[in-house]
N, C-alpha and C positions, 0 to 999 in steps of 0.2 A: 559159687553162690547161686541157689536158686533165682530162675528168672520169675517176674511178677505175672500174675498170670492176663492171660490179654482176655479183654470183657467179651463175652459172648454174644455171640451176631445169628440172625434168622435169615431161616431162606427165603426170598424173594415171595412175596403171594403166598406166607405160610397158612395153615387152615383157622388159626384165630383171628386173621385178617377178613376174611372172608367172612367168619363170625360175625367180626362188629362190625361190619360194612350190611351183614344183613340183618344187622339190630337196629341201623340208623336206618333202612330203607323199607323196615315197617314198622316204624314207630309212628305213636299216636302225635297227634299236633300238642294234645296236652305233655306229653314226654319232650318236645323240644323236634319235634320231626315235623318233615313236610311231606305227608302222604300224598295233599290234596299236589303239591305241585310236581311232584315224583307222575303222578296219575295223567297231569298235563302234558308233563314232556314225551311219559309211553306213547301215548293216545296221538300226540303232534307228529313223534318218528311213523309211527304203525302208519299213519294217514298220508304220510309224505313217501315214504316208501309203496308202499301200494298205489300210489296215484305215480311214480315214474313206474315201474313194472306194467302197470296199466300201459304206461301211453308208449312207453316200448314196444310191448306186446302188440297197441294197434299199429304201431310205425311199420314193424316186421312183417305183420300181415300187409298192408299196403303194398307194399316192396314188394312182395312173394307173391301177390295177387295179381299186378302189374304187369311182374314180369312174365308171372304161369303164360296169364293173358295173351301177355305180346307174342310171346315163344310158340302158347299153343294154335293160337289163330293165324298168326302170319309164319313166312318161311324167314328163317336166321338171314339169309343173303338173298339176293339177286344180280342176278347179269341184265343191268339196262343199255342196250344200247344206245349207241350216240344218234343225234341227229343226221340226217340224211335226204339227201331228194330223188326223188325218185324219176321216173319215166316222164309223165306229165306236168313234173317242176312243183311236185304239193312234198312240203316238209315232211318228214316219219322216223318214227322212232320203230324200227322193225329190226326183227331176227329173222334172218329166210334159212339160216343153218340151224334152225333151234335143237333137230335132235339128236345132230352131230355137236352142238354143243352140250346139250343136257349128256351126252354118253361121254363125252371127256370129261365133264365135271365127276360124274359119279366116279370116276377112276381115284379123286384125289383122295389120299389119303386121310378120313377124318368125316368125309362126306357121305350121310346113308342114303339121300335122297336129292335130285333134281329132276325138275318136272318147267314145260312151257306153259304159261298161262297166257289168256289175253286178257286187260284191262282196258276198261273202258268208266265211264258215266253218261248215265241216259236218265229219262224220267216213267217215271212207271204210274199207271195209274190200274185203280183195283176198284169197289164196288165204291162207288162217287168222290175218292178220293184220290189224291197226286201226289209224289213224295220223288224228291233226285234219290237214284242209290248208285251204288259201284258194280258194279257187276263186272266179277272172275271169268273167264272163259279155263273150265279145269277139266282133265277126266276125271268119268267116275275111280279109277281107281288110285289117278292123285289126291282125290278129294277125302277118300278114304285114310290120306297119310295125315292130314290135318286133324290132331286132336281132338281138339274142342269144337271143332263140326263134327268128325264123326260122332263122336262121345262127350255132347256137350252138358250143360247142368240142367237145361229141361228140350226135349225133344218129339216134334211130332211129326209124323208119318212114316217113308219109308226110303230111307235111303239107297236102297237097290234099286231103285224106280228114277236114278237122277236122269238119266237117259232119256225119259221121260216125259222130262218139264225142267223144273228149276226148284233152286232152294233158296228160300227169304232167311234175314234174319227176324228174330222174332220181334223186333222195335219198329222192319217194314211190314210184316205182316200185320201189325197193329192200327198204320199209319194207314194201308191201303183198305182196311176192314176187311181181310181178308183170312180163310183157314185154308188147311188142307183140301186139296179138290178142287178149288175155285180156280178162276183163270185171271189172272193180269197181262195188260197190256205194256211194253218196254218201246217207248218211243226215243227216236234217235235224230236227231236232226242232220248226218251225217250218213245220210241214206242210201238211195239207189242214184246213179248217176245217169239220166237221160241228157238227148240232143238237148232240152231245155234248163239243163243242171241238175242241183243234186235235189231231188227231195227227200223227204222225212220218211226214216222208216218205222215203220211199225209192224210188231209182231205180240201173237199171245203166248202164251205158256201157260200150262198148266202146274199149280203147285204142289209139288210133291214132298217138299220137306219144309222144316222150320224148325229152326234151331236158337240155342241161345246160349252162348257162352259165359256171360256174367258183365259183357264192357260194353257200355251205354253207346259209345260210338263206334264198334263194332255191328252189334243186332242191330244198330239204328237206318245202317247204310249200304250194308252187304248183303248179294245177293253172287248163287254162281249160275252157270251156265255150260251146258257140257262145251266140251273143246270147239268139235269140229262146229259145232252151230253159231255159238262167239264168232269163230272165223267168219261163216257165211255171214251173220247179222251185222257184224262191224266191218267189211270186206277185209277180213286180215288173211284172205284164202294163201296159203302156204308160208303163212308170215307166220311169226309170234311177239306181243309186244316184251316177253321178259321169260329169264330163266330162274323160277325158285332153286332156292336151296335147303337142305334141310345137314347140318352136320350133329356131330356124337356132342361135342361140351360146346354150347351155342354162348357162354362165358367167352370163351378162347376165342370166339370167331374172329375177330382182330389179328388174331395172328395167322391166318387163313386166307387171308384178305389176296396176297401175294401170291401164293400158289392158284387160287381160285382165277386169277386175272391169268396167269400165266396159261392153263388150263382152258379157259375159252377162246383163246386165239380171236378175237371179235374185238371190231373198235366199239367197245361198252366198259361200262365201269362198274366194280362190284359196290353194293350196296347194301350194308347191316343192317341188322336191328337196331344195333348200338346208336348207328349214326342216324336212322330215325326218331327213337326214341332216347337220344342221348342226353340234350337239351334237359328232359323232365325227367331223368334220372339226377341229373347233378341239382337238380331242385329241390327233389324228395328227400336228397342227402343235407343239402345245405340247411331244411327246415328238421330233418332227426339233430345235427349239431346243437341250433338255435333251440331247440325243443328240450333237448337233453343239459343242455345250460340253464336254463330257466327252472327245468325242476331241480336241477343242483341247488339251486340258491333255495327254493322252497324246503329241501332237505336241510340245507345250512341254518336254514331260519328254525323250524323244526327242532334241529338239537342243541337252539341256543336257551331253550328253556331249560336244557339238563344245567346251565351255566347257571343260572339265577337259582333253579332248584339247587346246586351244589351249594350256594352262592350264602344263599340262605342258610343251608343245613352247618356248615362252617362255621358262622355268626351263633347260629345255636348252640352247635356245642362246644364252642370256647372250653368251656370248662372242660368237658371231656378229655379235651386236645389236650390241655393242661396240664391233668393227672396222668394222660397215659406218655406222656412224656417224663415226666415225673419220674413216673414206674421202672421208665428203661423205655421204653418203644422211640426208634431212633425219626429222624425227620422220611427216612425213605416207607418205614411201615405204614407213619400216617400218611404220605403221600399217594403211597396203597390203597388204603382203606377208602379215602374218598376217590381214588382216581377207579376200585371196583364199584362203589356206589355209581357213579354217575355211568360208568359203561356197562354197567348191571342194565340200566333203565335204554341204554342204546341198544343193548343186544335183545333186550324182550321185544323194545317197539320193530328194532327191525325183522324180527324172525313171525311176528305176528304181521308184516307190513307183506312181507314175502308169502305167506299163506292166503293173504286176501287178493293180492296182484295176480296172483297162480289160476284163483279160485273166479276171478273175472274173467280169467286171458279165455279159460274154460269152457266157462258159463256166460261166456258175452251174448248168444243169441239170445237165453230166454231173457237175459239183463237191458238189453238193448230192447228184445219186444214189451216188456215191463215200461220201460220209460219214454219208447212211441205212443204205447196206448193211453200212458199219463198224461202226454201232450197233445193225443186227438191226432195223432198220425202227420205221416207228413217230414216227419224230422229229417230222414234220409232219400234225398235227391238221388238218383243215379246218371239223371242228363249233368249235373255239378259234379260228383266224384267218376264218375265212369265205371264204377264197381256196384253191383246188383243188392250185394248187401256189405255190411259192416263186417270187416275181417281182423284177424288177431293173430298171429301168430308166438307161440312162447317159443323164446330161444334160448337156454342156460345161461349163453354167451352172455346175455342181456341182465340176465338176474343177477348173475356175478357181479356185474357189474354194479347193477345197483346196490348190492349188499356191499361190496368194497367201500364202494361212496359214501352211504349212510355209516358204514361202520367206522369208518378213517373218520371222516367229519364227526363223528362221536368220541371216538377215543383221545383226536388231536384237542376240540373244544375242555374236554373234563378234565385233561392236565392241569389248563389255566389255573383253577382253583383249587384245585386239590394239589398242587402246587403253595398255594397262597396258605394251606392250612398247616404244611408239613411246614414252611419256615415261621410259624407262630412263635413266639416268645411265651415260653410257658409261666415264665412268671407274671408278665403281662392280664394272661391268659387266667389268673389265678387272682389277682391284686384284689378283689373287690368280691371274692367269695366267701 
């Protein structure tokens, strides 16, 4: 005996689903649609999406600006010695091996560059003005391994001439009124030692460079000085107070740490970037978390109008729901129909959310000069951020993300209800037509 025949079934997301889902999503209000609140919830994802890609985008620059910074103006490590006393019973922190150290360092594996510097702070004074700064004792051709001195973001004079004179940063050449040419005085109170004690020394220089990296307390307070004159002016004569380092993945330097120590044979201690700058790394991170949470919820907020817009359109078309049940269309197609409706309206806002984030990440300097010059200038600090201007970095990594976000949070919200349509009671749904 013939078996009954079993009712015929569709494939999941057939092409008439798609139809009426794009018949309810432009329909007029007089037809039973909600254009206007469809248009609410694009408009809320597009706005919510572009505003995390935005604030991604400036996290990523800060981060990448930061650290350019720290990498390009300072050395990855150093060898600081330990304290010590010396002949006359005065405290120091000195290396008298430095270039037997600096020459076993470069042997290490990983390591392209080590150089002796001397450090100090004195106060400088230039045409009626006073400013403390740091001042480097480097050679010219260490100074030339430093980045963003040699090849900084704006630059003036001549750095083959460090020999010289001296190089300001451009936040002390501002502070002492001073340019290229002119001379400053570096007083030291740490002077020349007579039968009467020490007095104060002072010498002039002529400024031969000025530079500017982009980090407000960097140009604010650096200045170098060739080697051997550091040594005579701070009496470091045969000493050095530290050994830079410079390695290949200044990332890794952490794991360096140990050979590096091995390698200088010296009671001193290696000292990173990391561990200078570590502190404000795990801050920058901590406020991307807290940052990236916050605009979560704004996204969630955002796709909760697709809810009410669903919410509504459901109520509308009862009737609909009704007959096409009726028809044969099972609980899963109409579960379809509105669960493509509502993420119809999450894929547009976000994909229009992502062109405008992209298109800031961009175009952030003329967007940023546009809305200084609206507020009369002024808006961006560099003595507060320490970065010269507003930075942005796009990472894919970052948009992925956000479009994951927005889109998960849109597809999980539109179930609810288009949920709620698919187990209608068609008769129900019909009673009073």
């Amino acid at each position: 005996m013939p078996s009954a025949p079993r009712p015929s079934t569709t494939r999941p997301f057939a092409g008439f689903e798609f139809l009426i889902a794009w018949r309810y999503l432009r329909a007029k209000r007089a037809e039973g649609g909600v254009s206007v609140m469809t248009w609410i919830s694009f408009l809320g994802i597009m706005l919510a999406v572009m505003a995390l890609i935005a604030t991604l985008a400036v996290r990523s620059g800060f981060r990448h600006e930061f650290v350019g910074t720290i990498l390009g103006a300072n050395a990855h490590a150093s060898v600081i010695p330990m304290a010590r006393e010396n002949q006359s019973g005065r405290v120091q922190r000195v290396l008298p091996d430095y270039e037997a150290v600096a020459e076993r360092l470069r042997e290490v594996p990983g390591v392209t560059h080590a150089f002796p510097i001397i450090r100090n702070q004195v106060m400088a004074a230039g045409e009626g003005a006073n400013a403390g700064v740091e001042v480097i004792g480097i050679s010219a051709a260490d100074l030339a391994q430093v980045p963003l001195v040699a090849d900084p973001e704006v630059a003036q004079g001549d750095l083959s001439r460090f020999n010289e004179g001296i190089a300001l940063g451009s936040g002390v050449a501002r502070s002492l009124n001073v340019g290229v040419g002119d001379r400053i005085r570096l007083i030291s109170p740490d002077g020349a030692r007579t039968a009467f004690g020490t007095s104060p020394r002072i010498s002039a220089y002529e400024v031969v460079y000025i530079f500017q990296v982009g980090r407000y307390d960097i140009d604010r307070v650096r200045a170098y000085l060739p080697f051997g004159e550091a040594q005579t002016y701070f009496n470091r004569d045969g000493v050095a107070d530290e050994v830079e380092i410079i390695v290949e993945t200044p990332e890794e330097v952490d794991a360096m740490v140990l050979p590096l120590t091995r390698a200088a044979r010296a009671d001193a201690i290696i000292w990173t970037w990391r561990d200078s700058s570590g502190s404000f790394l795990r801050a920058l991170q901590m406020e991307d978390n807290v940052m990236f949470i916050i605009l979560s919820i704004l996204v969630l907020i955002a796709t909760m109008n697709i809810v009410s817009g669903l919410i509504m359109l459901v109520k509308n078309k009862s009737r609909d729901i009704g007959i096409l049940r009726t028809v044969g269309l099972s609980e899963g197609s109409i579960l379809r129909v509105f669960f493509i409706c509502g993420a119809a309206v999450g894929v547009a806002g976000t994909l229009a959310g992502v062109a405008l984030g992209v298109a800031f990440a961009i175009w952030i300097d003329p967007i940023f000069g546009f809305v200084n010059w609206m507020a009369g200038g002024g808006v961006w600090d560099p003595s507060v951020r320490f970065l010269s201007t507003l930075p942005a970095r796009l990472e894919w990594g970052d948009v992925l993300s956000a479009v994951a976000l927005s889109l998960g949070l849109s597809f999980t919200i539109t179930f609810i209800p288009a949920r709620r349509a698919a187990r209608m009671n068609p008769v129900e749904a019909l009673r009073y037509e």
